[in-house]
N, C-alpha and C positions, 0 to 999 in steps of 0.2 A: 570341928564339925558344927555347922548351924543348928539351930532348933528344928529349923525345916528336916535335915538329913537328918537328925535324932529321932525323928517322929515318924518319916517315912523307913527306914531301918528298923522301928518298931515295929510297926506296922505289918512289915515282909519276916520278920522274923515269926510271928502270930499266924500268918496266914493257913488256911485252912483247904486241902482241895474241896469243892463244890460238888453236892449231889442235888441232880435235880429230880424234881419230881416224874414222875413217867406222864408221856401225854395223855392227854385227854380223851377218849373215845366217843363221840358222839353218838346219840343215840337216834340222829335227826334223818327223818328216809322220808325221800318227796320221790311218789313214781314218775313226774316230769318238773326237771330242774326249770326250764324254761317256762312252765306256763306257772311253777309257785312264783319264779322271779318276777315274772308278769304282776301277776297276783298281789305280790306284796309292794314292789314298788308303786304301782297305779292306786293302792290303798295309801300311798305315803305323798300322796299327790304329784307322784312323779309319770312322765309319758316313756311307753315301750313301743319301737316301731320294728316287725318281723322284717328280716330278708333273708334267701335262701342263699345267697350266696356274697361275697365282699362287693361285688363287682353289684350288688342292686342294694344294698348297703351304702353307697356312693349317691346311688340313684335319691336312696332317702333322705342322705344331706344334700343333695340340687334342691328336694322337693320343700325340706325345710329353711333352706338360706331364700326360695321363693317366697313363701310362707312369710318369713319375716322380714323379708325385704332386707337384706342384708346386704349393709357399704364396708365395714370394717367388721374380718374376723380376724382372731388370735388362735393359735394354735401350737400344742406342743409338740417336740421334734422324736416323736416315739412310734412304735409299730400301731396300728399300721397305716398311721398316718405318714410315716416317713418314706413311704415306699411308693406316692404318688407326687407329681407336682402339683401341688395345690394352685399356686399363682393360675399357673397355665388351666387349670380344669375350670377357675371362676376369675376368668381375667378382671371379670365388673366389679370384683371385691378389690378394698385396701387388704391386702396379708400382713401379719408379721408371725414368723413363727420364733420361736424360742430356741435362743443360741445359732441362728442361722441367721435373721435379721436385724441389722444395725437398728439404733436410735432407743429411746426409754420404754422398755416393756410395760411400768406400771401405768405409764402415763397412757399407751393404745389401750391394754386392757381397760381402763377407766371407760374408756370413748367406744371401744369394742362393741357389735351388738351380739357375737354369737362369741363362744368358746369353745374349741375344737379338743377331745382331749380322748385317747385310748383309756384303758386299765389295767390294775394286774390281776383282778380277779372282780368276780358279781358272786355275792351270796344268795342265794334261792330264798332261804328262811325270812328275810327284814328287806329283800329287793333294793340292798345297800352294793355299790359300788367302791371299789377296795381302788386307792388310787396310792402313789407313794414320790417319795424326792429322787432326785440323781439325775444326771445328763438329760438336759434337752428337754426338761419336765417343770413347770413352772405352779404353785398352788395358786396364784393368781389367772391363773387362765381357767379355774374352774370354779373363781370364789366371784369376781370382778363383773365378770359379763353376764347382761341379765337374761340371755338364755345359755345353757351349756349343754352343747350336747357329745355323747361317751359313745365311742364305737368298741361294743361289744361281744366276742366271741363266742360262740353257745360255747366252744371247749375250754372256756374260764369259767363258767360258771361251775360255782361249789354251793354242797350244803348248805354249810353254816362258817361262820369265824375259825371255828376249833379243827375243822376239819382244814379249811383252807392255810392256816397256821403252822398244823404237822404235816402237811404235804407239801410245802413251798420247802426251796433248797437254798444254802445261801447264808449270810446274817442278814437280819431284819435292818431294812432301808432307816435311816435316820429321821425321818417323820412318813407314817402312812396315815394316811385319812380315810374314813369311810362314811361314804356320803349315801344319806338314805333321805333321795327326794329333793325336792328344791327348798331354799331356804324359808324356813316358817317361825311366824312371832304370833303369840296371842296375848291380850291385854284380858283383865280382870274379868271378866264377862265372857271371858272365851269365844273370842271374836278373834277368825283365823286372816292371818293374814300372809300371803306369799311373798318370796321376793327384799325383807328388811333389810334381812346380814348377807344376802349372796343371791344369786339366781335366783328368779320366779318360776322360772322352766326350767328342769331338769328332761331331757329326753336320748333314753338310752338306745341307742340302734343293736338289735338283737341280732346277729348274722350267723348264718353255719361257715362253717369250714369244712366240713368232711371230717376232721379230726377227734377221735377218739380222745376222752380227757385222760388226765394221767392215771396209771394204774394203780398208784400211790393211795387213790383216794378210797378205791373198794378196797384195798386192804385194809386202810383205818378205818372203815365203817366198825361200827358192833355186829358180830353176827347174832347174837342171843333171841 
């Protein structure tokens, strides 16, 4: 037997079952999730645009890729961006989207002017957007382009972290990110600046669904 197999046989023979701690119960109650999201995000220098529905949510990205004059977007291949043909909606754009389009991802995000990117969740409390890895999902299409903008469901939106944490089903994705706002640097004199390490714009499109959020989430509230 190697030293390796002596150690790991040690090891499994010690082993111990796991108790974890009981979750979290938050104590955080916002009477309108969307307008604290609002709220905090736009204190975090970040843009929130309303639509009532996906289909004028759409309208919002036309009205921003005009806005910014947009040749090259990137985009990831997730809900509910996957459910339209981009190419075909802004023919005047270069596309690439992730894991669908041939040639070097880092190298278009680099040259990219906008970043196109869904979520898995928006926090109300810090107006941070929950984003994560796996198929079709790339972190450089929300770190690279200097603007990113996040199509948003009001029936994502949660409380807080804690809340959206014990209500998600699943194991936890291998890297999630939570991005609150566009990227900001301040030197010694605190003198703000947008844009250093990632995006200058951050601009979340806020849309309804119709959809009821999960039920999960009133039962972890606190009632106290």
């Amino acid at each position: 037997m190697s030293s390796r197999d002596e150690i790991l046989n040690r090891l499994r023979r010690q082993a111990r079952p796991e108790t974890l701690p009981p979750v979290w119960r938050s104590q955080r109650e916002f009477a309108d999730l969307a307008a604290r999201f609002t709220e905090s995000l736009t204190a975090a220098k970040g843009e929130v645009r309303r639509a009532e529905s996906l289909e004028r949510a759409w309208a919002e990205v036309d009205a921003i890729l005009r806005e910014v004059g947009a040749q090259a977007v990137v985009a990831n291949n997730e809900p509910p961006l996957n459910a339209i043909a981009l190419a075909a909606r802004w023919p005047d754009c270069e596309w690439h989207v992730v894991d669908q389009t041939p040639g070097d991802l880092r190298q278009f995000c680099a040259r990219a002017d906008i970043g196109l990117s869904g979520v898995e969740a928006a926090l109300a409390e810090t107006g941070s957007l929950v984003v994560h890895s796996g198929p079709g999902k790339s972190r450089m299409v929300t770190l690279l382009p200097p603007v990113h903008i996040a199509l948003v469901p009001v029936s994502g939106l949660m409380p807080d972290i804690f809340i959206w944490t014990a209500a998600r089903a699943g194991k936890m994705p291998a890297n999630v990110i939570l991005i609150s706002g566009p990227s900001k640097s301040a030197d010694i004199e605190m003198t703000l600046v947008l844009g250093v390490h990632g995006p200058r714009r951050l601009i979340a499109v806020l849309y309804d669904t119709g959809e009821m959020r999960d039920s999960r989430v009133a039962e972890l509230r606190t009632t106290d």
